[in-house]
C-alpha positions as CSV (number, residue, x, y, z in Angstrom):
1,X,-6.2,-25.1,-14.9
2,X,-9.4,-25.9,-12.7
3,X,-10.1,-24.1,-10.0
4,X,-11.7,-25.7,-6.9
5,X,-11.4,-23.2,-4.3
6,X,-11.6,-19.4,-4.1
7,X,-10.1,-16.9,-1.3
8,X,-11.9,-13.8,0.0
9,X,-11.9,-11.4,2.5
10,X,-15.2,-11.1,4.5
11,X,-15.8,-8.7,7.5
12,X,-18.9,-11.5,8.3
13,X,-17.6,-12.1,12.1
14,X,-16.8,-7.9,12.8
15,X,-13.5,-7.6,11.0
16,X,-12.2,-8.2,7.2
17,X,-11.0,-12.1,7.3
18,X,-9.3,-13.9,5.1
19,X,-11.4,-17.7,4.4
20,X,-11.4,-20.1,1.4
21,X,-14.3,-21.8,-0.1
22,X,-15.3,-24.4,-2.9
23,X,-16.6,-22.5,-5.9
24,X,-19.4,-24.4,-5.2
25,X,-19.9,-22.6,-2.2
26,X,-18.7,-26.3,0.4
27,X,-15.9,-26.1,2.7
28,X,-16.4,-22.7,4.4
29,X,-12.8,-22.5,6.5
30,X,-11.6,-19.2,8.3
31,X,-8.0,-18.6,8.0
32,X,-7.4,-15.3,10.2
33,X,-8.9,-14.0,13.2
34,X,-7.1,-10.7,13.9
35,X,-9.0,-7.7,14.9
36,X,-6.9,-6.0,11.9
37,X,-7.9,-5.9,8.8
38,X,-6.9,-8.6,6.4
39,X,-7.4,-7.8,2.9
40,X,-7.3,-8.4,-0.7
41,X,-5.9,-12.3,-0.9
42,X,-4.2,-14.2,-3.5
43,X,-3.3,-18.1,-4.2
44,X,0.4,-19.4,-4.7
45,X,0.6,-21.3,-8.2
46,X,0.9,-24.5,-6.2
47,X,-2.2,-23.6,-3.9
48,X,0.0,-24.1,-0.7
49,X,-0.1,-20.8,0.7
50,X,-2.5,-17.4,0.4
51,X,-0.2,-14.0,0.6
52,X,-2.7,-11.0,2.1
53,X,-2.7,-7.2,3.2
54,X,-3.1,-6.7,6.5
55,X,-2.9,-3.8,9.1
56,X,-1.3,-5.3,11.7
57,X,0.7,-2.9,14.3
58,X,-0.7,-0.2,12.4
59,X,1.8,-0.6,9.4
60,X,0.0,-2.2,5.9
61,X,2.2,-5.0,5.6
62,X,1.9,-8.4,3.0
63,X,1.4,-11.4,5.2
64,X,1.6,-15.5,3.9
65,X,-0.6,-18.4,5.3
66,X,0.1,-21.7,5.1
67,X,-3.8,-23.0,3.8
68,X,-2.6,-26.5,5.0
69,X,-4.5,-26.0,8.0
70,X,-1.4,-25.2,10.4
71,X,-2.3,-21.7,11.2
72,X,1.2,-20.2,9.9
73,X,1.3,-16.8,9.2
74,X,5.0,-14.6,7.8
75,X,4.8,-11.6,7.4
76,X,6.8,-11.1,4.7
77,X,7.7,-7.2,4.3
78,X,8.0,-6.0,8.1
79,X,8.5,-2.0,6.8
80,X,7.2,1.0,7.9
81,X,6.3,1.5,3.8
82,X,3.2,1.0,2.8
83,X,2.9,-2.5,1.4
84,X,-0.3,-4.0,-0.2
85,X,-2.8,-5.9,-2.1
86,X,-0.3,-8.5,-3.5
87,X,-0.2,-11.0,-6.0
88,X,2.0,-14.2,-6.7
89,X,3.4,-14.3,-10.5
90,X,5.2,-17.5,-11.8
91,X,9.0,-17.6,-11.8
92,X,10.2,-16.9,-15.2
């Protein structure tokens, strides 16, 4: 597998972001601007999508974003549990 791109969180702009980046440091994009939190990213295996913990409406919840550009964003757990710092695993 090569990788080409790399998601972070970065509290650069006044509050933890999620943005993507070539690993050679090209292509700078900003994926969320919400004055929550959002934390601890991770790629889908086909690099479509980056699922993220967030603290929005004051629950920690596991969000997905489309990296297409689109500006989608699920939130995929919706519970008052606390839910975070997720990662995607194939499908066996």
């Amino acid at each position: 597998m090569v990788v080409s791109s790399i998601a972070f969180s970065s509290d650069r702009e006044g509050s933890s972001d999620i943005y993507t980046m070539g690993v050679d440091g090209s292509g700078l994009t900003r994926h969320t601007t919400h004055a929550a939190p959002d934390q601890s990213p991770s790629w889908s295996p086909d690099d479509a999508w980056i699922v993220f913990g967030t603290i929005r409406g004051g629950d920690e919840e596991i969000y997905a974003l489309r990296v297409d550009g689109s500006s989608e964003q699920v939130n995929l757990t919706a519970a008052v549990d606390v839910d975070w710092s997720p990662t995607w695993s194939p499908v066996p």
